[in-house]
Structure formats: structure tokens, C-alpha cells
C-alpha positions as CSV (number, residue, x, y, z in Angstrom):
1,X,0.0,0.0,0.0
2,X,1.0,3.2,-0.7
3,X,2.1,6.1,1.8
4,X,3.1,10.0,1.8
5,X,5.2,12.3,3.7
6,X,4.1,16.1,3.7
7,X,6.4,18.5,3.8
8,X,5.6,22.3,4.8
9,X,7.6,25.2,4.1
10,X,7.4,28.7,5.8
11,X,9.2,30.9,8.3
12,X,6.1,31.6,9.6
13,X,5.6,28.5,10.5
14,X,8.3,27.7,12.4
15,X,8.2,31.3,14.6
16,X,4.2,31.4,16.1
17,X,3.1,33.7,13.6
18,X,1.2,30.7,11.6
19,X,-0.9,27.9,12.1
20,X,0.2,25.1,9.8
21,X,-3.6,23.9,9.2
22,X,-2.2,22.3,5.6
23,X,-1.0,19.8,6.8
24,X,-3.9,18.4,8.8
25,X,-6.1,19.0,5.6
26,X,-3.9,17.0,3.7
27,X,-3.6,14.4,6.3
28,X,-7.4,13.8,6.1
29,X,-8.2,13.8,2.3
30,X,-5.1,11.1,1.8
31,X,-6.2,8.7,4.9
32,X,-10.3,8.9,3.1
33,X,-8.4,7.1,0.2
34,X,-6.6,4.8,1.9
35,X,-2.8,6.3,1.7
36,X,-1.8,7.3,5.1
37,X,0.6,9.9,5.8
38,X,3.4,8.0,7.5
39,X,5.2,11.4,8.3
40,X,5.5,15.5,8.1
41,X,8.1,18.0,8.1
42,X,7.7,21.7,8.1
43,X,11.3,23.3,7.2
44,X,12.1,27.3,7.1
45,X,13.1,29.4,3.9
46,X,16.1,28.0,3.0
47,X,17.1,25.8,0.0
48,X,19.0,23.2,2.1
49,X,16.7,22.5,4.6
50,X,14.4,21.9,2.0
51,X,15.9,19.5,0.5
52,X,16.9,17.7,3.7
53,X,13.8,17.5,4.4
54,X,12.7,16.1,0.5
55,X,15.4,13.2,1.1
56,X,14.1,12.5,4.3
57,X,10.3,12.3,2.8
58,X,11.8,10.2,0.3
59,X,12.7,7.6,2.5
60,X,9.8,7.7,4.4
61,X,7.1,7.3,1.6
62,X,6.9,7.1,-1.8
63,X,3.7,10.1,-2.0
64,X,5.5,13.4,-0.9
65,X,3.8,16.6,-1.1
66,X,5.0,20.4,-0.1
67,X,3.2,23.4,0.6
68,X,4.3,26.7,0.2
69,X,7.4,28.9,-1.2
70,X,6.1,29.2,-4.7
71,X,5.3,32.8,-4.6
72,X,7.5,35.5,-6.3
73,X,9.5,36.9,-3.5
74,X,13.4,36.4,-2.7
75,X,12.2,33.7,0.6
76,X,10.1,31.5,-2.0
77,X,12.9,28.9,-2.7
78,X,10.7,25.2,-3.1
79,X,11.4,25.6,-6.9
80,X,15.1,26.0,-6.8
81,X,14.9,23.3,-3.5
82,X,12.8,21.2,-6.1
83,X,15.2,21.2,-9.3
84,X,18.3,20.3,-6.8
85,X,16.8,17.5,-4.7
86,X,15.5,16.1,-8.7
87,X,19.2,17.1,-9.8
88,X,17.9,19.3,-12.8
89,X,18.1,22.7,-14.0
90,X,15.3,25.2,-13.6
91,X,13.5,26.1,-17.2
92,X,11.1,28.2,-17.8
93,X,7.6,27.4,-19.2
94,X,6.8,29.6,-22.2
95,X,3.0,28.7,-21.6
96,X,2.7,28.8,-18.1
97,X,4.0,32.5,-18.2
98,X,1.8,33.8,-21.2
99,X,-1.3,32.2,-18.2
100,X,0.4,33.8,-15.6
101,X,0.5,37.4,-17.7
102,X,-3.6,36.6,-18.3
103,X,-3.9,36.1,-14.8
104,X,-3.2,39.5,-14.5
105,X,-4.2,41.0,-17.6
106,X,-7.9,39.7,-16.7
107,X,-8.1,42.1,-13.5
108,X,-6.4,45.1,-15.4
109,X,-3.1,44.8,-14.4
110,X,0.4,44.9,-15.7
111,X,1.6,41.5,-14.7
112,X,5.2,42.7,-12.3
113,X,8.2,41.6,-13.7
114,X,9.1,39.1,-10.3
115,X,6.5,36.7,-11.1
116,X,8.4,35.6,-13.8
117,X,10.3,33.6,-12.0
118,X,6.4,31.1,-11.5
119,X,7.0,29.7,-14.5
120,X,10.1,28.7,-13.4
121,X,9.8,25.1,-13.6
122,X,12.4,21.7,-13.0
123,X,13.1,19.9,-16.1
124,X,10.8,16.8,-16.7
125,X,8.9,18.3,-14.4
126,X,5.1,19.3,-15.3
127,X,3.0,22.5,-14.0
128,X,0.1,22.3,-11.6
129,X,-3.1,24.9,-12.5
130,X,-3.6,27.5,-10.0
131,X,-7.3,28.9,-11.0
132,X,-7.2,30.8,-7.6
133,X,-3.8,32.0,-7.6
134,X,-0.6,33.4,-9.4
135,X,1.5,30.4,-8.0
136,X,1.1,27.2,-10.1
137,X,2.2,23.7,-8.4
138,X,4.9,21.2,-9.6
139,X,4.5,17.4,-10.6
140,X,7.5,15.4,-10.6
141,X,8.4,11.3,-11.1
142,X,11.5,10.0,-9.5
143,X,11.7,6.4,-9.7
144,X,8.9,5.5,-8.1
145,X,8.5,8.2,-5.9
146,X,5.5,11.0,-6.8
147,X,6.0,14.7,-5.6
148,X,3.5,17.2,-5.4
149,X,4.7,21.3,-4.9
150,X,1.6,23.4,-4.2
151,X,1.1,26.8,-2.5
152,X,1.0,27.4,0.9
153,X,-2.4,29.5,0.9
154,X,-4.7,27.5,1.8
155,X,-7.5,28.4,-0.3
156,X,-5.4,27.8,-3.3
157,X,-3.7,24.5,-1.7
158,X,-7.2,22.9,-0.7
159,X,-9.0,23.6,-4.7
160,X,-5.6,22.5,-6.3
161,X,-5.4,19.4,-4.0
162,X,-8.9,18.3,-4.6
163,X,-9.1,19.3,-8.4
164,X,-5.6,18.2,-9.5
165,X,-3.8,16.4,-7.2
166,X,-5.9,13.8,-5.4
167,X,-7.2,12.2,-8.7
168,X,-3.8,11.7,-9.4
169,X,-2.9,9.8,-6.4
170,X,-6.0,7.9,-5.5
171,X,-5.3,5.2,-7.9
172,X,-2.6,4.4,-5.6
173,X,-4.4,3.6,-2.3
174,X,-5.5,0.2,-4.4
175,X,-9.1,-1.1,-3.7
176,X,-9.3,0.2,-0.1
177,X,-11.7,2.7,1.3
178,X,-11.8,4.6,4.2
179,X,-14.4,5.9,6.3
180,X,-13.6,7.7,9.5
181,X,-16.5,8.3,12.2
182,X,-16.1,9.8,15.7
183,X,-17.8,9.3,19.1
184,X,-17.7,12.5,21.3
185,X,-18.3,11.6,25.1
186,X,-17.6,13.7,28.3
187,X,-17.8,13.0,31.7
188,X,-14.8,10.8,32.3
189,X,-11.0,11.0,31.6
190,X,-9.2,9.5,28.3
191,X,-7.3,6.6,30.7
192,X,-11.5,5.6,32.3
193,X,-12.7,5.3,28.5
194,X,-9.1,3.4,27.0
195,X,-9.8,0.6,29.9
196,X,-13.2,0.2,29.3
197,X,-12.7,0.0,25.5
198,X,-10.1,-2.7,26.0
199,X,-8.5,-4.4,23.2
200,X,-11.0,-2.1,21.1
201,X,-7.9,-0.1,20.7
202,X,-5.3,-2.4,19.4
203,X,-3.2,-1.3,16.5
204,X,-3.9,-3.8,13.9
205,X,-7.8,-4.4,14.7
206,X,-9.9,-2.9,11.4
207,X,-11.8,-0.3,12.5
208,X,-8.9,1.1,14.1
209,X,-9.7,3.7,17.1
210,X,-7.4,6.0,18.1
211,X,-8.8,9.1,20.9
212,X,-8.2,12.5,21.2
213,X,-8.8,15.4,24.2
214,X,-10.1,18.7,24.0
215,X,-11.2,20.5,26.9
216,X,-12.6,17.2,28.4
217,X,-14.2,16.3,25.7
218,X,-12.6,12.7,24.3
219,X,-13.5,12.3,21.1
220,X,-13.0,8.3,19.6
221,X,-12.0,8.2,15.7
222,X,-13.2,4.8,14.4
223,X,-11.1,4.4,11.5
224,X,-13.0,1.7,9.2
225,X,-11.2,0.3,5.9
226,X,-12.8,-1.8,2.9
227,X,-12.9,-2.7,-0.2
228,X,-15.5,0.0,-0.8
229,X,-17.4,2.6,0.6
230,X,-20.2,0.3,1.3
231,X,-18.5,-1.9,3.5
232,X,-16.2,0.1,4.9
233,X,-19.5,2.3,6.4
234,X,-20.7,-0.9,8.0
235,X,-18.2,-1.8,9.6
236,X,-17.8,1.7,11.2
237,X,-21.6,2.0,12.1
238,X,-21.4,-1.4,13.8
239,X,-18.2,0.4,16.4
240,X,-20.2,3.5,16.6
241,X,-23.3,1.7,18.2
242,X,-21.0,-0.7,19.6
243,X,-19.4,2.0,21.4
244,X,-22.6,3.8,22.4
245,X,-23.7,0.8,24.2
246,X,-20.2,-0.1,25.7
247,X,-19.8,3.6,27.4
248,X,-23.3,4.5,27.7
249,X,-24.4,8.3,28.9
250,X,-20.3,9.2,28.3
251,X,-21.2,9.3,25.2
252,X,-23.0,12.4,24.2
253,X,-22.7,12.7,19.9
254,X,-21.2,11.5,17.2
255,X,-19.3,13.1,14.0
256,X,-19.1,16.9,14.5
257,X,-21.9,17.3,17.1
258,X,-21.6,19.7,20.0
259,X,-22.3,19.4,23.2
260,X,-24.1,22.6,23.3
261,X,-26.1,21.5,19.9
262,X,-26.8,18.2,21.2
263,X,-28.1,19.8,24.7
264,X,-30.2,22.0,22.6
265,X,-31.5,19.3,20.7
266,X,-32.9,17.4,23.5
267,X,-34.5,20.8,24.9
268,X,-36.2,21.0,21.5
269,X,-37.5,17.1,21.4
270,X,-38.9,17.9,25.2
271,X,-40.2,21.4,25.0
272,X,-38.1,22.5,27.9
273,X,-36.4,25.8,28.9
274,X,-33.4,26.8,30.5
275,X,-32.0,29.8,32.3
276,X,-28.6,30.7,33.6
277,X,-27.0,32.1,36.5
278,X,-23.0,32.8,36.0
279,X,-20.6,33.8,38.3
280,X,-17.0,33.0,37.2
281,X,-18.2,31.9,33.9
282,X,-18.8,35.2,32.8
283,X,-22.0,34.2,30.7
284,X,-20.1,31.4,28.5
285,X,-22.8,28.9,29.6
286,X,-25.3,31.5,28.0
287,X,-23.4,32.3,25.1
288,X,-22.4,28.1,24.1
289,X,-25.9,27.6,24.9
290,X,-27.0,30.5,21.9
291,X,-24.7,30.1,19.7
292,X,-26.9,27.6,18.1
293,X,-29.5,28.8,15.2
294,X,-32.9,28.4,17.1
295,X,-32.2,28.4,20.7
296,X,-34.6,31.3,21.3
297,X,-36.7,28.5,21.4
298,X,-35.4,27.2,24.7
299,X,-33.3,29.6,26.3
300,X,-34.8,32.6,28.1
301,X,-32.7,34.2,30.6
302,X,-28.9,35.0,31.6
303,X,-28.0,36.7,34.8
304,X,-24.1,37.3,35.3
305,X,-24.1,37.9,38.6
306,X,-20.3,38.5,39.1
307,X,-20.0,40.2,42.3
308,X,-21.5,39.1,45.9
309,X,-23.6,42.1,45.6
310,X,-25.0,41.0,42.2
311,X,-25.9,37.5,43.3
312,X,-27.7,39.3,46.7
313,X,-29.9,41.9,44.9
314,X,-30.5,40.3,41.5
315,X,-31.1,36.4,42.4
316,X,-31.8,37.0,45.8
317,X,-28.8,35.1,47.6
318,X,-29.3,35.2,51.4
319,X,-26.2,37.3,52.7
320,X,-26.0,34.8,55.9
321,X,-24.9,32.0,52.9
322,X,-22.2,34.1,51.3
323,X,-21.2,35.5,55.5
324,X,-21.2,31.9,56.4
325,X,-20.1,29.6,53.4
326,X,-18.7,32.1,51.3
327,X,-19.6,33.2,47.5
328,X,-18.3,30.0,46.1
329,X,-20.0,27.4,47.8
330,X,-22.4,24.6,47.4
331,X,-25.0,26.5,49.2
332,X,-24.7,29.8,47.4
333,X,-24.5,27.8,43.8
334,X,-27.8,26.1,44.5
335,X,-29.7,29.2,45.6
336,X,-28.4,31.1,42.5
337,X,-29.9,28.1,40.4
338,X,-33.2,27.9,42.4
339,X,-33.8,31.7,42.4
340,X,-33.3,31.9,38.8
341,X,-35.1,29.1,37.9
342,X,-37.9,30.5,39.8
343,X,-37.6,34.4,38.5
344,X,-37.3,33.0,34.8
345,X,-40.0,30.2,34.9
346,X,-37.9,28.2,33.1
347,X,-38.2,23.9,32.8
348,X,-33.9,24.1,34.1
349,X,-31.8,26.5,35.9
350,X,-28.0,25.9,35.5
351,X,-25.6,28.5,38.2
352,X,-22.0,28.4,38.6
353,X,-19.8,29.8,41.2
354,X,-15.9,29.2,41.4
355,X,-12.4,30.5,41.4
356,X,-11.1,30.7,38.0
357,X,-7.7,32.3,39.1
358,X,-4.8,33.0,38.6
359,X,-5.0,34.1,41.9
360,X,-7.8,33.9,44.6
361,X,-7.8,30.8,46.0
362,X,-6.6,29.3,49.2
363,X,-5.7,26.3,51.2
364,X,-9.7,25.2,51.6
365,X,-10.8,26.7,48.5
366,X,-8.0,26.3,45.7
367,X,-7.5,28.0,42.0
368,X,-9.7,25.7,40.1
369,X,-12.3,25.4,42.6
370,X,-16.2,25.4,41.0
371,X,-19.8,24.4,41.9
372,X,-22.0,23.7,39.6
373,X,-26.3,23.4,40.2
374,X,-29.1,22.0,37.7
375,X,-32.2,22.4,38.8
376,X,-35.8,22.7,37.7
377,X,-38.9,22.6,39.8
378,X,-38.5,19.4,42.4
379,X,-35.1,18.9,42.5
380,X,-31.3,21.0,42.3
381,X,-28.6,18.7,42.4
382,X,-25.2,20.6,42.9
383,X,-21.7,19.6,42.0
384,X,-18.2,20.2,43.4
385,X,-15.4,19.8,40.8
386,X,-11.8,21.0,40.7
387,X,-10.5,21.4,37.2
388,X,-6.7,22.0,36.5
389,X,-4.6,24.3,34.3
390,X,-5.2,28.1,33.4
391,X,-8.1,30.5,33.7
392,X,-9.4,30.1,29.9
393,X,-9.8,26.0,30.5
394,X,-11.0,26.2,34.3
395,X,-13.9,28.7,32.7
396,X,-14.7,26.8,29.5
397,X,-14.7,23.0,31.1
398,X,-17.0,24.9,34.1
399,X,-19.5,25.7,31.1
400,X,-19.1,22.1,29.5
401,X,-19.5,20.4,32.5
402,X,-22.8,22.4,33.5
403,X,-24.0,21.5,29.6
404,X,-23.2,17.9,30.1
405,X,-25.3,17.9,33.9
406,X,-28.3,19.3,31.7
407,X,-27.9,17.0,29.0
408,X,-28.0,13.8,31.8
409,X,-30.9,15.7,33.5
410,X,-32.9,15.6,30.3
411,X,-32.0,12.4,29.5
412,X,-33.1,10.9,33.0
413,X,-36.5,13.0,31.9
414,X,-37.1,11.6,29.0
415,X,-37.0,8.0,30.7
């Protein structure tokens, strides 16, 4: 079976400035064909490193593909990099240029002098069409090794990929097809879910599973290959439901759901409403809750009640519970929740209190430190939770976890 090295080229990718998102792109159209990248390399301006890095791609795989330094400007070496690492000369391509000068003359413009040097191209070597862009790509045969120059905008990489390129190399991932499905669950750590799943996980099994983690969310590719698109579905649809029956309520959507869409979906289904009450949330609970089109339909009220005072005159907060348990508390969470679930007439009520740091918190009460209350009309069942690292994740895994109590809360409703 075949396989492919990528190879990215930029500065700017190597100090901050850029987010290499080619490469992932690339990553995902070559594995739904079967041809997995094996490795990746992202190199800076310079004409040795670049071909260091082709030689090492050349071992690796026998697919390799670039992105970026094709433009006209002094740091956009791949072509030069290209011709040496193929040990040719550079020509240039009489036709490629006279496009290039329509490119411009199209949109009224004199076409500058420096992007001449685009139709440079290695000898043997064939042009890729740029519809987008002034910077075509490069096709080249080694032996049997295949590589693919394109540009590093991505706009331009991702239509010359898909139009030119991945026709090209398809025929190479042989009669296999690949269909990859996720499972999004939350409520448990990645090292809970990888013993329950067992030998689920083992390398060679077909579907493969591999997890990741994002802000407590552990999302389960099932990575399904077949002879066609057919059978390589099935197989995948029989882990995904495998999988929803193996880890039950931790599993809250599949594919791209949210947790905040699939929350809202449920509200929908049951005709229920929901308020909130934030304190060191800020209102994120409110704003992941309408991000979604339609949640007018479900969500009513927001109070931010940041301060002591806030959570006293607006939600009605006895003082003797903040005087006596203090503002982030179990008590003070749940009569946020009640009072606002009461003030709103709402179905749900979600509060949170806590200590998002970086400072603020204590022996007894540390950075990290949040309660969390659902309630609706009979019951309000409150949370404790300490959640690690910096202010951004405490706040943002506060809000998830709330959506995920709501989500169990309506599912225990619906029966």
C-alpha cells in the first residue's frame, strides 16, 4: 500500500506567527483514500533545509507533497529546492507564463516583472493549474517516488489538491476505502474510557480507534477500511453503536456534534427551557448555549451575577450563605440556580460559582475550585469539581460540564 510524507515550508511557521492547518487537511483527504501519511516535516526558507527535508520524505514514503514557497518573493525557494533535490536545471515554461501574464491582464493589471520567475519550472517536471492564484504547483516522477509542490495559501492549496492532485494519487491507495466516524463523550478521563474499551484499541484491529482530548471532551476516531465505501461504512456504524452501548451516557454525539447543539436538541425534542446564573463563567454557559440557530426557542434568561452584591440583589442570595459559606459554595451555587429558575419560569436552571484564578484561592478553597447546580422545579442537584490548568480552560470545562449535567438531567427525563 501506498504512503506519503508532507512536507511544509514557511518561516512563519516555524516562529508562532502561523498555524500550519495544511498539513492536517492533507492528512485527512489522503487517509479517506486509503494512503496514510506516514510522516511531516515543516522546514524554514532556506534551499537546504528543503531539500533535507525532501530526502528525508523520500525515505519515508513514496507520495510526498509540499506546501508553500512558490510565490514571487526572494524567501520562495521550493522551486530552486525542487530542481536540486531532482538534480535538474530550472526552465522556464513559455505557456505557463503567457497564463500567468492573463492572470493579470484579466483584472487590469500589468503583470510585475518578479513573477516571472512562476513559470520557473524543473526539467521533466510538469506545472500544476492554479485557477485561484498566481502560484502554479509542480508534478515530478523519480523512480517510483511521486511529488507534489503546491502553495501554501490554503484556499489555493485545498481547490488544487482536490481538483488536480488527489485524482492523481488515489489510484494508488489500491481497492481500499476509508471511512472515519467519531464518538464525542464527556464525563470521564481518556485513561477511564481506554480501559473500558479494552482491546477495542489495538493497533492492527480494522476499525482502528485512536482518541483525542479537548477540553474534556474525548472524542473516539473509528477508522474503518474496505474494499468500498459500502462496507467500509458498516463496519464503522457497527463500532459506533458498539461503542454507544459499551460507554453509555459518556457518550453524548457523534461526527461533528456539539455538546451545546446536542443539549439544545434534547430541549427541543422535550419542550423545555433553560436559564442561567453565572458567576465565574462570565456568561459562557449562556453564550455556548446560543450560539446555536434556534435556541430562542429554549433559552430565556442570563444573569451574570459576578460580584456578591450581584448575586444578593439580582437572584436574591441570602447574605448569611455568602457570611457563612462564602460566594463559592455549594450553598450559594444552588440558591443562584433555584432563584433563577424560579424568577425565569424556566423547565432548568444551570448556576455556577468558582475561582477561575490565577489568583484567589486558598488552602480550603483552591484556583480551580467550581460548583456547579441544575435544577428545575423538584429537584437542584449541585456539583463540586476541581478542574486543573489556566483560567481560559478552568472557565470553559466549568461551562461544558454544566452543559453535560443538563444533557444527563434531560435524559433521565425523557426516561
Amino acid at each position: 500500500m501506498s504512503n506519503a510524507s508532507i512536507v511544509t515550508i514557511g518561516n512563519e511557521l516555524l516562529n508562532g506567527h502561523t498555524t500550519d492547518t495544511n498539513a492536517a487537511y492533507i492528512c485527512q483527504q489522503l487517509l479517506s483514500v486509503g494512503i496514510p501519511v506516514v510522516s511531516v516535516y515543516t522546514v524554514g526558507d532556506d534551499i537546504s533545509q528543503i531539500v533535507r527535508a525532501l530526502k528525508r520524505a523520500a525515505e519515508d514514503a513514496d507520495i510526498i507533497i509540499t506546501t508553500g514557497g512558490l510565490g514571487p518573493t526572494d524567501d520562495d525557494l521550493t522551486r530552486r529546492a525542487f530542481a536540486e533535490f531532482l538534480g535538474v536545471e530550472l526552465k522556464t515554461d513559455s505557456q505557463l507564463l503567457e497564463t500567468i501574464r492573463q492572470f493579470f491582464a484579466k483584472r487590469g493589471l500589468p503583470m510585475p516583472e518578479r513573477n516571472a520567475i512562476q513559470a520557473h519550472i524543473p526539467d521533466g517536471a510538469e506545472p500544476i493549474e492554479n485557477p485561484l492564484g498566481t502560484a502554479p504547483g509542480i508534478y515530478a516522477k523519480v523512480q517510483n517516488k511521486v511529488l507534489f509542490a503546491l502553495p501554501g495559501v490554503p484556499f489555493e492549496m485545498n481547490q488544487m489538491f482536490e481538483a488536480s492532485v488527489l485524482p492523481h494519487i488515489q489510484k494508488q491507495g489500491g481497492d481500499k476505502y476509508v471511512i472515519i466516524r467519531k464518538v464525542r463523550c464527556f464525563g470521564a478521563g481518556e485513561s477511564v474510557i481506554a480501559e473500558k474499551l479494552g482491546n477495542l484499541m489495538a493497533r492492527e484491529r480494522n476499525p482502528l480507534i485512536n482518541s483525542t482530548v479537548n477540553s474534556g471532551i474525548i472524542t473516539l476516531h473509528v477508522v474503518s477500511a474496505g474494499p468500498n465505501k459500502e462496507q467500509a461504512g458498516d463496519l464503522a456504524q457497527k463500532d459506533v453503536e458498539y461503542l454507544h452501548s459499551l460507554l453509555g451516557d459518556l457518550v453524548f454525539g457523534v461526527d461533528d456534534q456539539t455538546l451545546p447543539e446536542v443539549v439544545g436538541q434534547l430541549l427541543t425534542a422535550q419542550k423545555k427551557t433553560v436559564a442561567t446564573a453565572e458567576s465565574c463563567t462570565g456568561g459562557l454557559v449562556a453564550k455556548l448555549l446560543t450560539d446555536i440557530p434556534g435556541s430562542s426557542a429554549y433559552f430565556t434568561h442570563g444573569w451574570i451575577t459576578y460580584s456578591n452584591k450581584a448575586k444578593v440583589e439580582q437572584l436574591g442570595v441570602p447574605q448569611q450563605f455568602i457570611d457563612q459559606y462564602g460566594a463559592v459554595s455549594k450553598q450559594v451555587c444552588s440558591a443562584m440556580a433555584k432563584s433563577a429558575q424560579q424568577k425565569a419560569q424556566t423547565d432548568f436552571a444551570i448556576a455556577i460559582t468558582g475561582i477561575a484564578g490565577p489568583a484567589g484561592g486558598s488552602d480550603q478553597k483552591p484556583v480551580g475550585l467550581v460548583f456547579i447546580s441544575v435544577c428545575d422545579s423538584k429537584n437542584c442537584r449541585t456539583e463540586r469539581f476541581i478542574f486543573p490548568q489556566d483560567r481560559v480552560m478552568i472557565r470553559l470545562r466549568s461551562a461544558l460540564t454544566a452543559l453535560n449535567m443538563l444533557r444527563l438531567a434531560l435524559k433521565s427525563d425523557a426516561g
